[in-house]
N, C-alpha and C positions, 0 to 999 in steps of 0.2 A: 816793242810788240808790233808785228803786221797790223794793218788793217784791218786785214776780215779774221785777224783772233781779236778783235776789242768788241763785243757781243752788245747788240741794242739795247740800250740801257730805259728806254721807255717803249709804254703800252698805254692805248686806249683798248678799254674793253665796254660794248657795247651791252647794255643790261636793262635798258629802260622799256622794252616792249611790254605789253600785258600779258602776253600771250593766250590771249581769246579763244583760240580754239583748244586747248586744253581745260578746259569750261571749270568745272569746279575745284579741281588741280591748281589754279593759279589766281582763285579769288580771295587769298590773304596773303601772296608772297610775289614776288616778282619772278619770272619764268627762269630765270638764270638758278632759285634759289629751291628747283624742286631736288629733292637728293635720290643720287645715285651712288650704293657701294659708302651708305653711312655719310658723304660729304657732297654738299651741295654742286652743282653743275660750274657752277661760277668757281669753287673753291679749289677742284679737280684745273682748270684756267688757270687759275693767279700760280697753283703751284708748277705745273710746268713754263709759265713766264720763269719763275723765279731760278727757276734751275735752267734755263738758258742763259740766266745774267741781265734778265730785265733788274731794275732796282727800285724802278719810279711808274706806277698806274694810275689811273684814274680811269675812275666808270663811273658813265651817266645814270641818270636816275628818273625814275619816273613814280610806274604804279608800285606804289606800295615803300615808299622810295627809303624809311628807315631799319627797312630787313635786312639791305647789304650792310648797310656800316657797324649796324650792330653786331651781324656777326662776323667782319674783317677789321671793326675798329682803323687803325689807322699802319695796320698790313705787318706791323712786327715781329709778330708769333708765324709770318710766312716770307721772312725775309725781303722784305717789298713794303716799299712806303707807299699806300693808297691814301689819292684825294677821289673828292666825287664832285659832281657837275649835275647840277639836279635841273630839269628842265619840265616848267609847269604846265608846256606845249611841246609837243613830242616835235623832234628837227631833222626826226631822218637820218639813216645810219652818215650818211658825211656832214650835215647840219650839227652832229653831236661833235663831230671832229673839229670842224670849225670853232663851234665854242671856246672848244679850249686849247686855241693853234696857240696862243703867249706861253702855256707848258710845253708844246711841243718844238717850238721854235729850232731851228740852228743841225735836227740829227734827223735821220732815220727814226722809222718809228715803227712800231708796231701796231695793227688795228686788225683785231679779233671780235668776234660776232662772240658775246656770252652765254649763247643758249640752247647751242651742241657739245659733245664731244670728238675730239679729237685725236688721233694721234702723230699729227705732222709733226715731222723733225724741223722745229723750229728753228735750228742752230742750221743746218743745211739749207733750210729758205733764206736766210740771211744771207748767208756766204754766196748764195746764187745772185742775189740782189745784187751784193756788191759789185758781183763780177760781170751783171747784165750792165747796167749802165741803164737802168730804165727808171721812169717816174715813178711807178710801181710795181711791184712781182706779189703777181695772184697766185695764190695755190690751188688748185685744179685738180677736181676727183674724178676718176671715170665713174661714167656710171650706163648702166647697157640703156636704159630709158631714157633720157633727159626730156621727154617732152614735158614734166610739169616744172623744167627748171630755166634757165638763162641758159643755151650753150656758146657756147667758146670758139668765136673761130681762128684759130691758128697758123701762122706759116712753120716753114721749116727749123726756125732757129729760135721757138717759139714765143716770138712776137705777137701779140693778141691785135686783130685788127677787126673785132666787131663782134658783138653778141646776139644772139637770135632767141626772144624771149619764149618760150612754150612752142618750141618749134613744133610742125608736125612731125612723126620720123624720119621721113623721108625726105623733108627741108634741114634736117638739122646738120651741123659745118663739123661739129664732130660730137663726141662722145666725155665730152670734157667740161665741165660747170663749175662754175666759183665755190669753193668750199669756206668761205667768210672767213680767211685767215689772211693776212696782206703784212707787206711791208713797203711802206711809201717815204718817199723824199719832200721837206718842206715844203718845196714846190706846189706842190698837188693842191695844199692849202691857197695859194692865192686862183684854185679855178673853182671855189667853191664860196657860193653868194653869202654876206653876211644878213643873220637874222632871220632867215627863212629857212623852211625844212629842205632839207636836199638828199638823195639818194645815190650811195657810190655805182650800186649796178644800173640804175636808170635814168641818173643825168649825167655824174661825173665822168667815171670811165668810157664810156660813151663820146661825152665831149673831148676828152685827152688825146683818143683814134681820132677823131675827125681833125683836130688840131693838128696830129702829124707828132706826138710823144709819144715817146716809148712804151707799154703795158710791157709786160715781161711776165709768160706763165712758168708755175711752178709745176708739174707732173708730178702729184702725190705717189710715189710708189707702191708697191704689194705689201708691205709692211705698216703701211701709216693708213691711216682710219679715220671715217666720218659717219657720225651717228646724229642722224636729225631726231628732234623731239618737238616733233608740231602738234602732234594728238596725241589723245590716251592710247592709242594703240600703241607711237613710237614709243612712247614712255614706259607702257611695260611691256613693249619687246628688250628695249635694253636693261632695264631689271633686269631682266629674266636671262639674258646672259652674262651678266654680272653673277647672278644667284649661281650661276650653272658652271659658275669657275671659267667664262668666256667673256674678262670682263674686257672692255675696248679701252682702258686705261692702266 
């Protein structure tokens, strides 16, 4: 078997936020675990992991932290062995990674934000990764606004060589934002501090360009989707196109 047919066989999936601004929405479950389309946000994740050929997950934990296990148990009824990493002080989405670099050791990995939906072909971010040669390959959404997000600035052979947080419009390097889906090499793990909270789009990635490593974006195409769920508004917009037979999964 080629290389880029042997599919990444592990995932961190990121689930420990509160999600605060969805206010009383997420004051008895964790933001990962509000449901859309009858199955939790998190649950809609683990199964497209699994049908890429993930085999091995683990998601951290936090507020409210025994809703996920209880209802993924230990991942078999979704073909996928789930651990968790429960963290009594929140570490920041690469703090959580670090945690638990001894699981990920030795491969490629997978590191998904659990608290949107998507529909990136995750099988094609791989295969891109592979063929970049980079530390890491971002997946990247356009989007016509970015000024409430991090944008992306890009060369030609799309090499990420710095982000511009909340640009104004008119400062912004393109039209193109992290969509919190990644694929990273071991590596990335020794530039991330032990025991303290740390952040991939505000310390790591950042440090990786200054250092002269490779980023490697991914260009989401017309077909693949990203649906935020930060407020009650986003939450039941994407209801409501689920309900509508316009579901984004």
């Amino acid at each position: 078997m080629r290389s880029a047919d042997v599919p990444i066989a592990r995932a961190v999936v990121l689930a420990a936020g509160a999600g605060s601004r969805l206010g009383p929405l997420t004051a008895d479950r964790p933001k990962p675990m509000l449901p859309v389309g009858g199955r939790p946000l998190l649950e809609h994740t683990v199964r497209q992991l699994a049908a890429c050929g993930v085999r091995d997950i683990i998601v951290n934990l936090h507020h409210c932290p025994e809703a996920i296990p209880t209802h993924f148990g230990d991942g078999r009824a979704y073909g996928v062995r789930i651990k968790y990493s429960y963290e009594p002080v929140l570490l920041g989405t690469a703090g959580a990674v670090k945690q638990v670099a001894a699981f990920l050791a030795g491969e490629p990995f997978f590191v998904l934000y659990g608290d949107n939906l998507t529909t990136c072909d995750l099988g094609r971010l791989a295969d891109t990764h592979r063929a970049g040669g980079a530390a890491a390959t971002i997946a990247l959404f356009w989007k016509d606004d970015v000024t409430p997000h991090s944008a992306v600035a890009l060369e030609a052979d799309d090499r990420i060589v710095g982000f511009v947080e909340k640009p104004a419009a008119e400062e912004a390097p393109s039209h193109w934002i992290a969509a919190g889906v990644n694929v990273m090499e071991p590596a990335v793990l020794d530039h991330i501090p032990d025991g303290r909270p740390s952040d991939f789009g505000f310390d790591v990635f950042p440090r990786l360009v200054a250092q002269g490593l490779r980023l490697q974006g991914y260009r989401m195409g017309p077909a693949e989707g990203l649906w935020w769920i930060d407020t009650p508004g986003h939450y039941e917009r994407v209801c409501e196109l689920w309900n509508r037979g316009e579901s984004p999964i």
